[in-house]
C-alpha positions in Angstrom: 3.7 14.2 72.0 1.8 11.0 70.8 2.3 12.5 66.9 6.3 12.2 67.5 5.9 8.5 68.7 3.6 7.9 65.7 6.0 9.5 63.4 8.5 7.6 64.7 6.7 3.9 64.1 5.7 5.1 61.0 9.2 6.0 59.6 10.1 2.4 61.3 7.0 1.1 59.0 8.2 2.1 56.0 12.4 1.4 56.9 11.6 -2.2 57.7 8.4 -3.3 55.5 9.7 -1.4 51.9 12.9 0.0 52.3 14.7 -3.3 53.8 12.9 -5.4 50.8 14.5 -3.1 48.3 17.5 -3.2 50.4 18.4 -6.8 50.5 17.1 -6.9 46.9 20.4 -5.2 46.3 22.5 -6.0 48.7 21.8 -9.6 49.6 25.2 -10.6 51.3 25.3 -7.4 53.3 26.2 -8.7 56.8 24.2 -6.6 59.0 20.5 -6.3 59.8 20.8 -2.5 59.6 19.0 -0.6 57.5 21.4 1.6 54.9 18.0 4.6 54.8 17.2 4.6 58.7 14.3 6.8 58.6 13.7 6.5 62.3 17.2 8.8 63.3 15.6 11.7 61.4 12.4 11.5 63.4 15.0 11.6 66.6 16.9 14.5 65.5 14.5 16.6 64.1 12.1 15.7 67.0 15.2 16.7 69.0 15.9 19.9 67.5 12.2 20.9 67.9 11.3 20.0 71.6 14.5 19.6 73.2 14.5 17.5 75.7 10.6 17.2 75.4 11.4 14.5 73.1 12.8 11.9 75.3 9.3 11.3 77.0 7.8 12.1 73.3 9.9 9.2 71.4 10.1 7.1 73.9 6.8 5.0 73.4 7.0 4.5 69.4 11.0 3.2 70.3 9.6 0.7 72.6 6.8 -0.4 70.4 9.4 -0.8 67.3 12.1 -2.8 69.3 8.9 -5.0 70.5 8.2 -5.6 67.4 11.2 -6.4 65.8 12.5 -8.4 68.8 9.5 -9.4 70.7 9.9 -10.3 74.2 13.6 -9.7 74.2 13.0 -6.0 74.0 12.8 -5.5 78.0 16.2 -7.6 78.3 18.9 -5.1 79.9 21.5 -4.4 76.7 17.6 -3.9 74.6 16.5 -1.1 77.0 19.8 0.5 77.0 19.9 0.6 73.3 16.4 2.4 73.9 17.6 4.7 76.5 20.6 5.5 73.7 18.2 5.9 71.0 16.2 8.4 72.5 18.9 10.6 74.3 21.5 10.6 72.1 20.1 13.6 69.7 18.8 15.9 73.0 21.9 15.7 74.0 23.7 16.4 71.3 21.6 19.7 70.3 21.8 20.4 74.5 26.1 20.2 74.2 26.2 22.4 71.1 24.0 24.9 72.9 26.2 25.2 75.5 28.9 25.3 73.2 27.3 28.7 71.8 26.2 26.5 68.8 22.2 27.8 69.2 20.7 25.5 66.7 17.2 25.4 68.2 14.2 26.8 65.9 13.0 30.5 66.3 10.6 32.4 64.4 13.0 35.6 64.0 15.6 33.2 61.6 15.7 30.7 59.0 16.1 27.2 60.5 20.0 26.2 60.5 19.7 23.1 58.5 23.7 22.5 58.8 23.3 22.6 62.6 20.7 20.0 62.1 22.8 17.8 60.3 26.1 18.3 62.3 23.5 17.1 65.4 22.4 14.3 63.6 25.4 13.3 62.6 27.1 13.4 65.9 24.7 11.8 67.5 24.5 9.1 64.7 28.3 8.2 65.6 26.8 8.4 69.6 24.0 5.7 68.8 26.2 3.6 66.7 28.9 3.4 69.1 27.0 3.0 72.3 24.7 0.8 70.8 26.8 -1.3 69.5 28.7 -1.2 73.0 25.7 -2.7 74.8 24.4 -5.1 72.2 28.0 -6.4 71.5 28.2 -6.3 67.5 30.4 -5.9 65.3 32.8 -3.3 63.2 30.1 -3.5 60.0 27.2 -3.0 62.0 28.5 0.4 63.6 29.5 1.5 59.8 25.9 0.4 58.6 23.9 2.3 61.9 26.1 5.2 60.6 25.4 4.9 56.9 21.5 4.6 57.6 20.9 7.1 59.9 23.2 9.7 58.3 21.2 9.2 54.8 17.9 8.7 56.9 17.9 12.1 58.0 19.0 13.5 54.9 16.2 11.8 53.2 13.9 12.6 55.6 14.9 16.5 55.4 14.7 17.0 51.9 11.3 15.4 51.9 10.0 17.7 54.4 11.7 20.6 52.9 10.0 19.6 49.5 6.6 19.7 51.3 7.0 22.8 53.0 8.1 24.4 49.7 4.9 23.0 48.2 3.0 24.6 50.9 4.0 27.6 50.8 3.6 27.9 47.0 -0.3 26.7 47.7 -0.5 29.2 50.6 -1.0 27.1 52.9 
Protein backbone atom coordinates (compact mmCIF):
# COMPACT_ATOMS: atom_id res chain seq x y z
CA UNK A 1 0.00 0.00 0.00
CA UNK A 2 3.00 2.32 0.75
CA UNK A 3 3.91 1.90 -3.37
CA UNK A 4 0.30 3.65 -4.16
CA UNK A 5 1.15 6.63 -1.71
CA UNK A 6 4.62 6.75 -3.35
CA UNK A 7 3.18 6.74 -6.73
CA UNK A 8 0.98 9.26 -5.84
CA UNK A 9 3.82 11.90 -4.44
CA UNK A 10 5.73 11.06 -7.29
CA UNK A 11 3.13 11.85 -10.00
CA UNK A 12 2.63 15.11 -7.61
CA UNK A 13 6.66 15.57 -8.12
CA UNK A 14 6.70 15.65 -11.44
CA UNK A 15 2.89 17.76 -11.98
CA UNK A 16 4.23 20.54 -9.76
CA UNK A 17 8.29 20.68 -10.14
CA UNK A 18 8.26 20.16 -14.40
CA UNK A 19 4.96 20.10 -15.63
CA UNK A 20 3.67 23.50 -13.91
CA UNK A 21 7.13 25.23 -15.15
CA UNK A 22 6.29 24.19 -18.66
CA UNK A 23 2.77 25.12 -17.87
CA UNK A 24 3.03 28.73 -16.83
CA UNK A 25 5.78 28.96 -19.51
CA UNK A 26 2.71 28.82 -21.78
CA UNK A 27 0.10 30.02 -20.12
CA UNK A 28 1.36 32.78 -17.91
CA UNK A 29 -2.00 34.68 -17.29
CA UNK A 30 -3.97 31.49 -16.63
CA UNK A 31 -5.86 32.36 -13.44
CA UNK A 32 -5.72 29.21 -11.55
CA UNK A 33 -3.08 27.37 -9.58
CA UNK A 34 -4.35 24.11 -11.18
CA UNK A 35 -2.38 22.06 -13.07
CA UNK A 36 -3.91 21.53 -16.92
CA UNK A 37 -1.81 17.48 -16.83
CA UNK A 38 -2.85 16.45 -13.15
CA UNK A 39 -1.00 13.34 -12.97
CA UNK A 40 -2.05 12.72 -9.38
CA UNK A 41 -6.13 11.87 -10.47
CA UNK A 42 -4.74 8.96 -12.58
CA UNK A 43 -2.86 7.53 -9.63
CA UNK A 44 -6.50 7.89 -7.79
CA UNK A 45 -8.44 6.17 -10.38
CA UNK A 46 -6.38 3.58 -11.43
CA UNK A 47 -5.43 2.91 -7.77
CA UNK A 48 -9.18 2.86 -7.49
CA UNK A 49 -10.01 0.60 -10.13
CA UNK A 50 -7.30 -1.87 -8.78
CA UNK A 51 -7.98 -2.08 -4.99
CA UNK A 52 -11.32 -0.79 -4.52
CA UNK A 53 -11.80 0.68 -1.66
CA UNK A 54 -8.27 -0.63 -0.39
CA UNK A 55 -7.19 2.58 -1.84
CA UNK A 56 -8.57 5.04 0.46
CA UNK A 57 -6.19 3.86 3.40
CA UNK A 58 -3.51 3.32 0.41
CA UNK A 59 -3.66 7.07 -1.00
CA UNK A 60 -4.34 8.62 1.79
CA UNK A 61 -0.71 9.23 3.29
CA UNK A 62 1.03 10.51 -0.18
CA UNK A 63 -2.35 13.06 -0.35
CA UNK A 64 -1.50 14.40 3.04
CA UNK A 65 2.16 14.60 2.44
CA UNK A 66 1.42 16.66 -1.02
CA UNK A 67 -1.21 19.12 0.41
CA UNK A 68 1.63 19.57 3.35
CA UNK A 69 3.75 20.41 1.08
CA UNK A 70 2.13 22.65 -1.15
CA UNK A 71 0.31 24.35 1.75
CA UNK A 72 2.24 23.73 4.80
CA UNK A 73 0.60 24.12 7.98
CA UNK A 74 -2.65 24.97 6.51
CA UNK A 75 -3.16 21.45 5.25
CA UNK A 76 -4.87 20.22 8.71
CA UNK A 77 -7.37 23.35 8.52
CA UNK A 78 -11.07 21.94 8.10
CA UNK A 79 -12.04 22.88 4.12
CA UNK A 80 -7.86 21.30 3.53
CA UNK A 81 -8.79 17.90 5.05
CA UNK A 82 -12.10 17.74 3.41
CA UNK A 83 -10.55 18.36 0.08
CA UNK A 84 -8.34 15.29 1.16
CA UNK A 85 -11.14 13.18 2.28
CA UNK A 86 -12.71 14.18 -1.46
CA UNK A 87 -9.55 13.36 -3.17
CA UNK A 88 -9.27 10.09 -1.94
CA UNK A 89 -12.92 8.85 -2.09
CA UNK A 90 -14.15 10.28 -4.88
CA UNK A 91 -12.78 7.50 -7.57
CA UNK A 92 -13.80 4.28 -4.99
CA UNK A 93 -16.84 5.52 -5.07
CA UNK A 94 -17.37 6.15 -8.32
CA UNK A 95 -16.02 2.49 -9.55
CA UNK A 96 -18.26 1.10 -6.22
CA UNK A 97 -21.77 3.14 -7.89
CA UNK A 98 -21.01 1.77 -11.41
CA UNK A 99 -20.71 -1.69 -9.88
CA UNK A 100 -23.88 -1.63 -8.47
CA UNK A 101 -25.06 -0.17 -11.46
CA UNK A 102 -24.12 -3.65 -13.25
CA UNK A 103 -21.20 -1.50 -14.79
CA UNK A 104 -18.39 -4.36 -13.47
CA UNK A 105 -15.30 -2.38 -14.32
CA UNK A 106 -12.91 -3.96 -11.78
CA UNK A 107 -9.82 -6.01 -13.18
CA UNK A 108 -10.01 -9.91 -13.68
CA UNK A 109 -7.70 -12.16 -15.12
CA UNK A 110 -10.38 -14.05 -17.38
CA UNK A 111 -10.90 -10.39 -19.60
CA UNK A 112 -9.07 -7.61 -21.04
CA UNK A 113 -9.09 -4.56 -18.75
CA UNK A 114 -12.09 -2.14 -19.78
CA UNK A 115 -10.13 0.91 -20.34
CA UNK A 116 -13.45 2.91 -21.32
CA UNK A 117 -14.79 2.00 -17.88
CA UNK A 118 -11.68 3.39 -16.47
CA UNK A 119 -12.03 6.55 -18.08
CA UNK A 120 -15.87 7.05 -17.67
CA UNK A 121 -14.71 6.53 -13.65
CA UNK A 122 -12.21 8.87 -13.91
CA UNK A 123 -13.94 11.21 -15.48
CA UNK A 124 -16.95 11.15 -13.27
CA UNK A 125 -15.12 11.35 -10.45
CA UNK A 126 -12.99 14.21 -11.91
CA UNK A 127 -16.42 16.34 -12.13
CA UNK A 128 -16.89 14.86 -8.19
CA UNK A 129 -13.47 16.34 -7.02
CA UNK A 130 -13.82 19.43 -8.96
CA UNK A 131 -17.12 20.27 -7.68
CA UNK A 132 -16.78 19.23 -4.12
CA UNK A 133 -13.59 20.64 -3.81
CA UNK A 134 -14.19 23.55 -5.08
CA UNK A 135 -17.40 23.62 -2.61
CA UNK A 136 -15.21 23.38 0.48
CA UNK A 137 -12.23 25.51 -0.58
CA UNK A 138 -14.62 28.25 -1.97
CA UNK A 139 -13.03 28.95 -5.55
CA UNK A 140 -14.03 29.93 -8.39
CA UNK A 141 -15.85 28.92 -11.95
CA UNK A 142 -12.12 28.65 -13.78
CA UNK A 143 -10.68 26.63 -11.20
CA UNK A 144 -13.49 23.82 -11.33
CA UNK A 145 -12.85 23.93 -15.42
CA UNK A 146 -9.00 23.74 -14.77
CA UNK A 147 -9.32 20.63 -11.86
CA UNK A 148 -11.44 19.15 -14.78
CA UNK A 149 -9.12 19.80 -17.62
CA UNK A 150 -6.02 18.32 -15.55
CA UNK A 151 -7.26 15.47 -14.25
CA UNK A 152 -9.23 14.30 -17.26
CA UNK A 153 -5.82 14.65 -19.42
CA UNK A 154 -3.79 13.44 -16.27
CA UNK A 155 -5.26 10.13 -16.54
CA UNK A 156 -5.17 9.85 -20.06
CA UNK A 157 -1.56 10.66 -19.99
CA UNK A 158 -0.90 8.55 -17.30
CA UNK A 159 -2.74 5.48 -19.18
CA UNK A 160 -1.18 5.60 -22.31
CA UNK A 161 2.17 5.70 -20.59
CA UNK A 162 1.51 2.60 -18.73
CA UNK A 163 -0.13 1.02 -21.64
CA UNK A 164 3.14 1.89 -23.69
CA UNK A 165 5.19 0.10 -20.94
CA UNK A 166 3.25 -2.91 -20.68
CA UNK A 167 3.32 -3.30 -24.44
CA UNK A 168 7.14 -2.97 -24.18
CA UNK A 169 7.07 -5.68 -21.70
CA UNK A 170 5.40 -8.02 -23.13
CA UNK A 171 7.39 -7.67 -26.45
CA UNK A 172 10.68 -8.29 -24.07
CA UNK A 173 8.80 -11.14 -22.27
CA UNK A 174 8.80 -9.85 -19.34
Amino acid sequence: MAITSLCYILASLVTFKIVAPIQDLFFPQFPSRASLLFLPHGVRVLAAWLLGWRAVPALAPGVFIVFAFLVGPTALEPSRLAAMAIAVTSAPLVFWVMSRLGWDASPRPDRMPCLACVMTAGVVSSIMIALLTNLVLGTGLEDFVAYFIGDFFGLLFLMMILMFVFRMMRRRGI
